[in-house]
C-alpha positions in Angstrom: 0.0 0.0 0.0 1.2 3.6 0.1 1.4 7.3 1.0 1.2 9.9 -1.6 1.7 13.4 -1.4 -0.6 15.2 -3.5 0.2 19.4 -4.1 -2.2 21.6 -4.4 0.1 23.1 -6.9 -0.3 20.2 -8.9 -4.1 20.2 -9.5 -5.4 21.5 -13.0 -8.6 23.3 -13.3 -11.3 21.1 -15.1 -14.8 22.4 -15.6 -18.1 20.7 -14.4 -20.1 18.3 -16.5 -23.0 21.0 -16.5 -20.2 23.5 -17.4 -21.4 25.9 -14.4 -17.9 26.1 -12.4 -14.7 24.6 -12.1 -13.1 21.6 -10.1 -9.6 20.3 -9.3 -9.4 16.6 -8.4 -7.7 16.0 -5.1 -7.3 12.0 -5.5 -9.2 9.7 -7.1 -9.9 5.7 -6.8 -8.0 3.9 -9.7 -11.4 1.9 -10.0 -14.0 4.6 -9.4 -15.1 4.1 -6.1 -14.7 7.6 -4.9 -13.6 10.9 -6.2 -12.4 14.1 -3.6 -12.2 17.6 -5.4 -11.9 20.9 -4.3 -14.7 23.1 -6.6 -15.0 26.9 -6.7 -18.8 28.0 -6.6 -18.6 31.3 -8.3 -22.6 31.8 -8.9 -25.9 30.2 -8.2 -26.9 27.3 -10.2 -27.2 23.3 -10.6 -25.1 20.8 -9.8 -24.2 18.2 -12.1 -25.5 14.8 -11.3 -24.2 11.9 -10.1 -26.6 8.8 -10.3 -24.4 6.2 -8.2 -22.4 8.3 -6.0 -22.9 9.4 -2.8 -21.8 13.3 -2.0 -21.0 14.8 0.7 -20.2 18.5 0.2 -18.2 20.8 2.9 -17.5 24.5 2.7 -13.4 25.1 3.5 -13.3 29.3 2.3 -16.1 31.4 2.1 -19.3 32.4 3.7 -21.4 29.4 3.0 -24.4 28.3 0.1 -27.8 27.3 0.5 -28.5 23.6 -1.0 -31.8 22.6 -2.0 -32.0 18.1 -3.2 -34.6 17.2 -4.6 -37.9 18.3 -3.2 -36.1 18.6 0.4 -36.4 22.2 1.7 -33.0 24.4 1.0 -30.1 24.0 3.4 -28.0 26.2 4.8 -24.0 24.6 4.6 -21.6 27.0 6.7 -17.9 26.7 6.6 -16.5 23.1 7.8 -20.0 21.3 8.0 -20.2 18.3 6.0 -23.4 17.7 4.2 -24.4 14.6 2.8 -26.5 13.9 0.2 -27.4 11.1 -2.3 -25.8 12.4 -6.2 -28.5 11.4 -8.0 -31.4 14.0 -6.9 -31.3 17.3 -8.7 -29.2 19.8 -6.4 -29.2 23.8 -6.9 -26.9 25.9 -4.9 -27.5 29.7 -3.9 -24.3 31.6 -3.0 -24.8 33.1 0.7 -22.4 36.2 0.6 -19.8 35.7 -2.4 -17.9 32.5 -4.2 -16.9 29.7 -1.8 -14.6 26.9 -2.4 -16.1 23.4 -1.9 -14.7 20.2 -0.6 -16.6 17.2 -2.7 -16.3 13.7 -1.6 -18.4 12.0 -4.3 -18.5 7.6 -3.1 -20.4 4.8 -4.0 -20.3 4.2 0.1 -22.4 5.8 1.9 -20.4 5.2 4.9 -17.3 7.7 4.2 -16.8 10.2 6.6 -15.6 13.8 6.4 -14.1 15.8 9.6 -12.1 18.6 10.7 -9.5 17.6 12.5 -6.8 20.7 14.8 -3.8 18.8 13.3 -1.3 16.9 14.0 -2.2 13.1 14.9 -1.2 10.4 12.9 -3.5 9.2 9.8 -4.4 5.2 10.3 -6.4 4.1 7.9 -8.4 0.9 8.6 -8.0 -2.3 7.3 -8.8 -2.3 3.6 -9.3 1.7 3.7 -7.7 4.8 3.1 -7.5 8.5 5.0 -7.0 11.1 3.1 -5.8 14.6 5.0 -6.3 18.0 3.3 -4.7 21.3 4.8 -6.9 24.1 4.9 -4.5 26.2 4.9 -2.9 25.5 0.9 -5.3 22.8 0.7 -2.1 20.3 0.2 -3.3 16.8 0.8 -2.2 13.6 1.5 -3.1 10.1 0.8 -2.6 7.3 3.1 -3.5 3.2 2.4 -3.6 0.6 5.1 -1.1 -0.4 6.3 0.9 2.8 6.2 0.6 5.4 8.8 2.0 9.3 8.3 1.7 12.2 10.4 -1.5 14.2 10.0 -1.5 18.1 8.8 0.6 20.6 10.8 -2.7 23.1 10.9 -6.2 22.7 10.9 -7.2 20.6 8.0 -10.2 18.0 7.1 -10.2 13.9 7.1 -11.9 12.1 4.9 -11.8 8.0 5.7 -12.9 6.0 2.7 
């Protein structure tokens, strides 16, 4: 298994499939399984969708969005507050007070987790699964496979298990 630095210097701009913003792909699964992106919401509009993926969606700069899925009524998402939602209902997004930049953990397991973590720690992945450690400060990130261990982000950052 392995560790893999991943820059955010590295990461090239890619618009959406709807063509309403632009995402840069953190890491992805070699098979599919799951796909981590940082997206910059510049204006209101759909998402695209994502029939058999899981999302969960987490402000890291900005003021926040409202998220309306589906028929559900609109919800507010404020910095660092995953929201989880299912990829395959429509999903509009109203800006709250300017653009925000968008953590998005799209999964075809419902079980993967996003948190904020202070820093530091050391990233353990369980048995068969991956952590993958994001700075918020740079947004450099990190990938780590069971078995390997590394030390988690010097600042404040966000963990995503898979």
């Amino acid at each position: 298994m392995t560790i893999q630095q991943l820059p955010a210097a590295a990461r090239i701009p890619s618009p959406w499939r709807n063509g309403g913003g632009v995402t840069r792909e953190v890491a992805a699964d070699p098979a599919g399984a799951w796909r981590v992106s940082l997206a910059l919401v510049a204006a209101d509009g759909a998402f695209s969708l994502f029939p058999e993926f899981a999302r969960v969606l987490t402000v890291v700069e900005g003021a926040g969005l409202e998220l309306t899925v589906g028929d559900a009524a609109p919800v507010t998402l404020t910095p660092l507050r995953p929201f989880a939602f299912p990829g395959h209902l429509p999903t509009t997004a109203r800006l709250l007070d300017g653009p925000v930049t968008a953590l998005n953990l799209m999964t075809r397991d419902p079980g993967a987790t996003v948190t904020l973590t202070p820093g530091g720690g050391e990233l353990r992945p369980a048995p068969g699964g991956a952590v993958l450690a994001l700075a918020l400060d740079g947004y450099d990130a990190v990938l780590v496979e069971h078995p390997c261990t590394a030390p988690g982000p010097d600042g404040r950052g966000v963990l995503i298990e898979l």
